[in-house]
C-alpha positions, 0 to 999 in steps of 0.5 A, a space after each residue: 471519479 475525480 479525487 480533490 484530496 488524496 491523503 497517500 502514507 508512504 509518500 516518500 517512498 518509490 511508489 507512494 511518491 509516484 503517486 504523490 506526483 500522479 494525483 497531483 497532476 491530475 489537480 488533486 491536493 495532496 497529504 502526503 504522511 511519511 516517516 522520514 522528512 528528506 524524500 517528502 520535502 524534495 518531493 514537494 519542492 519537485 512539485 512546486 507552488 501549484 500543486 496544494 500539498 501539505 505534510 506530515 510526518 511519524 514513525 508507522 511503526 510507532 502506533 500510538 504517535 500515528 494514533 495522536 496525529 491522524 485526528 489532527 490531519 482529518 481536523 485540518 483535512 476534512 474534506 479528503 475524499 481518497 485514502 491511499 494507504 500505501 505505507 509498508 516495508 519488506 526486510 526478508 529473513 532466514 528462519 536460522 535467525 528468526 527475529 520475531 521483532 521484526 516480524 511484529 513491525 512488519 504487521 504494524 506497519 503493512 497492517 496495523 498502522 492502516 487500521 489506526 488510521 481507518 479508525 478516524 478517518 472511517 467514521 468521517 468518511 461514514 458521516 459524510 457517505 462518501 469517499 475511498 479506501 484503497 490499500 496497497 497490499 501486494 501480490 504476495 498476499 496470495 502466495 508464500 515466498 521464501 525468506 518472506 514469511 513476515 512480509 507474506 503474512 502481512 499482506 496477506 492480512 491486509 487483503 483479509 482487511 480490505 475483503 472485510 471492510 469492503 464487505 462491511 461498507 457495501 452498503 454505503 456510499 463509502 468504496 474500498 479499493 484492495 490494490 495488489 502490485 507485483 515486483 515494482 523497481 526501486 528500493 524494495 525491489 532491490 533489497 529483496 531476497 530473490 532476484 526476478 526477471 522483470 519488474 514494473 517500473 513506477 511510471 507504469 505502476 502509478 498509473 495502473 492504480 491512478 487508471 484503476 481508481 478513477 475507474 472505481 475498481 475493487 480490485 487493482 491486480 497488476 501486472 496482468 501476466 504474474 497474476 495470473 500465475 498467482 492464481 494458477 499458483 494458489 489453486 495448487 496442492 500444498 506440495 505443488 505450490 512449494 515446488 513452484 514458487 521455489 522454482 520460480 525464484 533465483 535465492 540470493 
């Protein structure tokens, strides 16, 4: 499957830029939506006058604002063929000072704000019967860390999101494509609340899913080796999984 027009959220972040550089290798147009203006021009200026990239920019914790703009950018994008809805954050927190706020932008932004853009851009893509969705959730979907809760709770709920449209899509011509990184480097590798052994770095991870969406996946899980010992991990009893994934992770 060849994409003409990918529309990534989250493109000035590590991995949406990567994939904002792999796409448009491969001659796809790139519409590139992010919060902060700086990463995204310097990306484009990266990428050059070769490469069709248009942007756009809102805060994806703000819903309504993304509510106004998404119709404008389908208005001016019809003919987008690939959603990569990668916008997310991770701010861990310790259950001593629970901030419910920041758990609420953990669900707008990992969750929400995909089905705000999902409300416009589905019946588009239903119209024309054809198209992607591909949402990155996270292999935390399957397993709670510690200091993680919100972060687990929101990618959890976007792989139930992914499970659910794919189930309602089927029989359309209109794919939907759940993609579940594990520990990626760069920024919110760093700022995590644990340190890990190793990290898949964005060269590797960008072109896992550009691999895996070409090829029309359902699901992208990667890399292979923590995914297996997620699953191995959920199939636990409650007691079981507690003691290993503490175990698993060296508390910062």
């Amino acid at each position: 499957m060849e994409y003409k027009k990918v529309l990534i959220t989250g493109a000035g972040g590590d991995l949406g830029a990567a994939l904002c550089r792999r796409f448009a290798q491969a001659g796809s147009a790139i519409v590139a939506v992010n919060r902060s203006q700086a990463p995204v021009q310097k990306l484009a200026a990266e990428l050059g006058d070769s490469v069709d990239f248009s942007a756009y920019f809102v805060d994806f914790a703000d819903l309504d604002a993304l509510d106004k703009l998404v119709p404008t950018i389908l208005a001016e994008h019809p003919d987008i063929d690939l959603l990569v809805l990668n916008a997310g954050i991770d701010i861990p927190q310790k259950l001593t000072k629970p901030d419910w706020r920041l758990a609420k932008q953990h669900f707008d932004v990992n969750v929400i704000s995909s089905y705000v853009i999902l409300s416009h851009a589905a019946p588009l893509m239903l119209k024309r019967d054809r198209g992607r969705i591909a949402i990155v959730s996270s292999m935390a979907a399957y397993a709670g860390f510690p200091y993680e809760h919100a972060y687990n709770g929101s990618k959890a709920a976007s792989r139930m999101l992914v499970d659910g449209i794919r189930a309602e899509l089927a029989s359309t011509n209109v794919k939907v494509t759940g993609i579940y990184p594990g520990f990626l480097e760069g920024r919110m590798a760093a700022s995590n609340a644990w340190t890990v052994d190793s990290v898949v770095s964005l060269a590797d991870a960008s072109e896992t899913i550009f691999q895996g969406l070409t090829a029309e996946k359902t699901e992208i899980r990667f890399p292979e080796e923590l995914a297996a010992m997620v699953d191995q991990v959920v199939s636990l009893s409650v007691e079981e999984r507690t003691g290993l994934v503490n175990s698993m992770m060296q508390h910062d």
